[in-house]
C-alpha positions in Angstrom: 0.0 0.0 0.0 1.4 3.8 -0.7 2.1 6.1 1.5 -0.8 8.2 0.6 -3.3 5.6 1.0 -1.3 4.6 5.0 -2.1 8.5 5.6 -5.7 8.2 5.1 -5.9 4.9 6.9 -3.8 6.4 10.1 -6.0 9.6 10.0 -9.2 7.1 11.0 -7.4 6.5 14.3 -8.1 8.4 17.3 -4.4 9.5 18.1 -3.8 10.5 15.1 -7.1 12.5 13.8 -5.6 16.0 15.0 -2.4 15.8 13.3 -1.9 17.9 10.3 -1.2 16.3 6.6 2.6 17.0 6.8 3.0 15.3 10.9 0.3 12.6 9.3 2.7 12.2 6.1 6.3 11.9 8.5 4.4 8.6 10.5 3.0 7.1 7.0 6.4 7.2 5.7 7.9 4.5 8.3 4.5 2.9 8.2 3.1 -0.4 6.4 0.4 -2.2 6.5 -0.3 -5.9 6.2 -3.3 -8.9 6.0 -3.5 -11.2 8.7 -5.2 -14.6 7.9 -7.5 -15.9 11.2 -6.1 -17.6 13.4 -2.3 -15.7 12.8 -0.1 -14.7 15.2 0.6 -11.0 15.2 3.6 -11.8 17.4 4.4 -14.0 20.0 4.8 -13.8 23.9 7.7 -13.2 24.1 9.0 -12.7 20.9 11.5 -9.0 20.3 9.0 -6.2 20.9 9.5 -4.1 17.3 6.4 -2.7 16.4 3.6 -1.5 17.4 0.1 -2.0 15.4 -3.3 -0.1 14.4 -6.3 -2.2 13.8 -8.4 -1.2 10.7 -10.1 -4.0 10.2 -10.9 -6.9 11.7 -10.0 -8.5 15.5 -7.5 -9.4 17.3 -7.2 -11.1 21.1 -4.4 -10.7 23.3 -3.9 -13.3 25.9 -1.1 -14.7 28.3 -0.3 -17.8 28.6 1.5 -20.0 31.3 3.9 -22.5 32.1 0.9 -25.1 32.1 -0.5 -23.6 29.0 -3.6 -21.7 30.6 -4.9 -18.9 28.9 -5.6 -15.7 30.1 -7.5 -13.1 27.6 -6.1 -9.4 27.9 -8.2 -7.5 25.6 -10.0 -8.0 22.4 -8.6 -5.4 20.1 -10.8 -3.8 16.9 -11.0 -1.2 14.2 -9.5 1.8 15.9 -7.4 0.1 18.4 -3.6 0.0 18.9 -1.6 -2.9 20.4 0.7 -3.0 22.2 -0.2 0.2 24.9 3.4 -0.8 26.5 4.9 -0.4 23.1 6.1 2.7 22.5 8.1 3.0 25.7 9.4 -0.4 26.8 12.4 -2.6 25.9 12.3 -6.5 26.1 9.7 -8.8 24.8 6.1 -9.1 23.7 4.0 -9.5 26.8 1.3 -11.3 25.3 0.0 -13.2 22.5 -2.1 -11.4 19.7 -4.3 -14.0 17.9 -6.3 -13.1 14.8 -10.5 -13.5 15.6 -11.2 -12.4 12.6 -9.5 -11.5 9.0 -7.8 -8.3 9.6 -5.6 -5.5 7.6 -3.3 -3.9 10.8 -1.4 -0.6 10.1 2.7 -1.6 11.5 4.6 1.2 12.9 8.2 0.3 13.5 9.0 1.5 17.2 12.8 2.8 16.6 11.2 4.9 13.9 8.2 6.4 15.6 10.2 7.3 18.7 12.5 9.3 16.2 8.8 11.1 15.1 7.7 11.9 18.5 10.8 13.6 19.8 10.2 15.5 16.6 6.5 15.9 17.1 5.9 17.0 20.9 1.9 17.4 20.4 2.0 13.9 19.4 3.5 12.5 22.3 1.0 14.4 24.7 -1.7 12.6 22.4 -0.5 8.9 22.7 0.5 9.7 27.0 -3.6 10.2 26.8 -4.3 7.5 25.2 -2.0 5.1 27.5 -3.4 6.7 30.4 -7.1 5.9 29.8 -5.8 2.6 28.8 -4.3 2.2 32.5 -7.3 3.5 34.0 -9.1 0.4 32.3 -6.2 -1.9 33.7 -6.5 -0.8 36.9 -10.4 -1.1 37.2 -10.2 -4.6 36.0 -7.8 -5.6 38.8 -9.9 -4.1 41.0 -12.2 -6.0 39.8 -10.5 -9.4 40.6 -9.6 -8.5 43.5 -12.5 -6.7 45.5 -15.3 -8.5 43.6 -16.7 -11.6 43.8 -16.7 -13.9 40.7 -20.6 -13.2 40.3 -19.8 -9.9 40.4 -17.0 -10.1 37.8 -19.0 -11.7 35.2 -21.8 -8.7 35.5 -18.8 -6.0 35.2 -17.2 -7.7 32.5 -20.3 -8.4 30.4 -21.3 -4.4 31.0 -17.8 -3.6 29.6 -18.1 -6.1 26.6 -21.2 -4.1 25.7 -19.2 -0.7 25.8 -16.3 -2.0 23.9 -18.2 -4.3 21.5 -22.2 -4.1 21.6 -24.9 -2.7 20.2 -27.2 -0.4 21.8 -31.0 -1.2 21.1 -34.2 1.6 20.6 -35.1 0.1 24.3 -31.5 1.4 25.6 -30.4 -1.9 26.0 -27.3 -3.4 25.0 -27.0 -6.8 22.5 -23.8 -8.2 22.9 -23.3 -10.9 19.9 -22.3 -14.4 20.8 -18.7 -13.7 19.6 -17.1 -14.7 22.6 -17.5 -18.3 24.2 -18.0 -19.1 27.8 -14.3 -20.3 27.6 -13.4 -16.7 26.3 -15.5 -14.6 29.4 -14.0 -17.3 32.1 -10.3 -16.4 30.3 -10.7 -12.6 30.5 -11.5 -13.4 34.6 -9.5 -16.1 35.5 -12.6 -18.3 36.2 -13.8 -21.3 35.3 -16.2 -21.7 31.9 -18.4 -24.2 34.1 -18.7 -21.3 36.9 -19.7 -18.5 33.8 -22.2 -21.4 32.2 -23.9 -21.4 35.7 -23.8 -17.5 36.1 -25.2 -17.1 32.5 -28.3 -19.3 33.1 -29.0 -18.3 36.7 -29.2 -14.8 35.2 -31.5 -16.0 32.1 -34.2 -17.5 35.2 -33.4 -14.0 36.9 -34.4 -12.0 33.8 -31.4 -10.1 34.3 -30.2 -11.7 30.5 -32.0 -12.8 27.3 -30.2 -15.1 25.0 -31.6 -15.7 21.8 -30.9 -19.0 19.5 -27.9 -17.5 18.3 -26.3 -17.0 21.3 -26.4 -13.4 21.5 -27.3 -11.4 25.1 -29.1 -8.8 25.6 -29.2 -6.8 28.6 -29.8 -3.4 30.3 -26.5 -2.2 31.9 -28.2 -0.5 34.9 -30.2 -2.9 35.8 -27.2 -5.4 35.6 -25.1 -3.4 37.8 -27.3 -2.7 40.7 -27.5 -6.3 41.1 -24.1 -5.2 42.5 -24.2 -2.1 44.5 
């Protein structure tokens, strides 16, 4: 893909939709993009950490993994999302794994390079430090999460911040959350069991609190799935 066309692509993304065509034109230059087949590895835990990506289309998971080979689900990254958030200012490895959902075109940005373009480009920097920081904000609610919240209580956050991040909102207000992730894929993101979220999900189906339909997509209102809580 041309430069030209990588400029209009990284202009989509929210870090970069107040930059100028000449600061937008210095970042496409070290920039490429690539397609990613499902079920690809981005990279690899760790693997050299080199660049950092932009998703414009498609899906991509990022999840540990242990000695044992357990997985744990970091995020599920979309169209307008950038991985790795540690990227741009860390040395090593790859944290994580990043998995392909779905077919997906990324936008690469070699990290050496980029650094180069934000010493250049102070504005810049002040935009991605925002970015990182809402994306710690996130971090830190979710380990909050684990660690004041009971696993009951983890589900209903987490299915509340699915339908943010991924839902749909409905005329009614509520939120219908497609059956894109198993009950494999919620225990992962928790650390839980899938048996323990199979017997949250229908307990909350006989509670009302949760329709599924035949397709396996939920539907629920957020508020009244978080005062179950408070």
């Amino acid at each position: 893909m041309k430069a030209a066309a990588i400029r209009d692509l990284l202009s989509r993304f929210t870090i970069f939709k107040e930059l100028d065509e000449y600061e937008l034109e210095k970042i496409s230059d070290i920039s490429l993009t690539r397609e990613f087949k499902k079920g690809a590895h981005v990279f690899m835990q760790g693997e050299p950490l080199k660049n950092v990506y932009f998703v414009y289309r498609g899906k991509i998971k990022i999840y540990k993994s242990d000695s044992s080979g357990k997985e744990q689900i970091v995020s599920i990254q979309k169209k307008g999302d950038m991985f790795p958030h540690v990227g741009f200012f860390r040395r090593g490895d790859y944290p994580a794994f990043a998995e392909v959902l779905d077919p997906a075109t990324l936008v690469i940005v070699p990290i050496a390079n980029f650094e180069k373009v934000l010493i250049d480009n102070p504005e810049l920097s002040i935009k991605l430090f925002k970015v990182l920081g809402e994306r710690i904000v996130d971090l830190q609610n979710r380990l909050e999460e684990q660690i004041l919240n009971n696993t009951n209580e983890q589900i209903i956050k987490l299915l509340v911040r699915l339908g943010k991040t991924h839902g749909t909102e409905q005329p009614d207000g509520r939120i219908l959350l497609k059956a894109e992730f198993t009950n494999r894929d919620l225990a992962n993101m928790i650390g839980t069991t899938r048996e323990t979220v199979s017997r949250t999900l229908t307990r909350m189906k006989k509670e009302q609190l949760i329709e599924v339909d035949e397709k396996g997509n939920i539907l629920f209102d957020p508020e009244d799935m978080l005062e179950e809580i408070f």
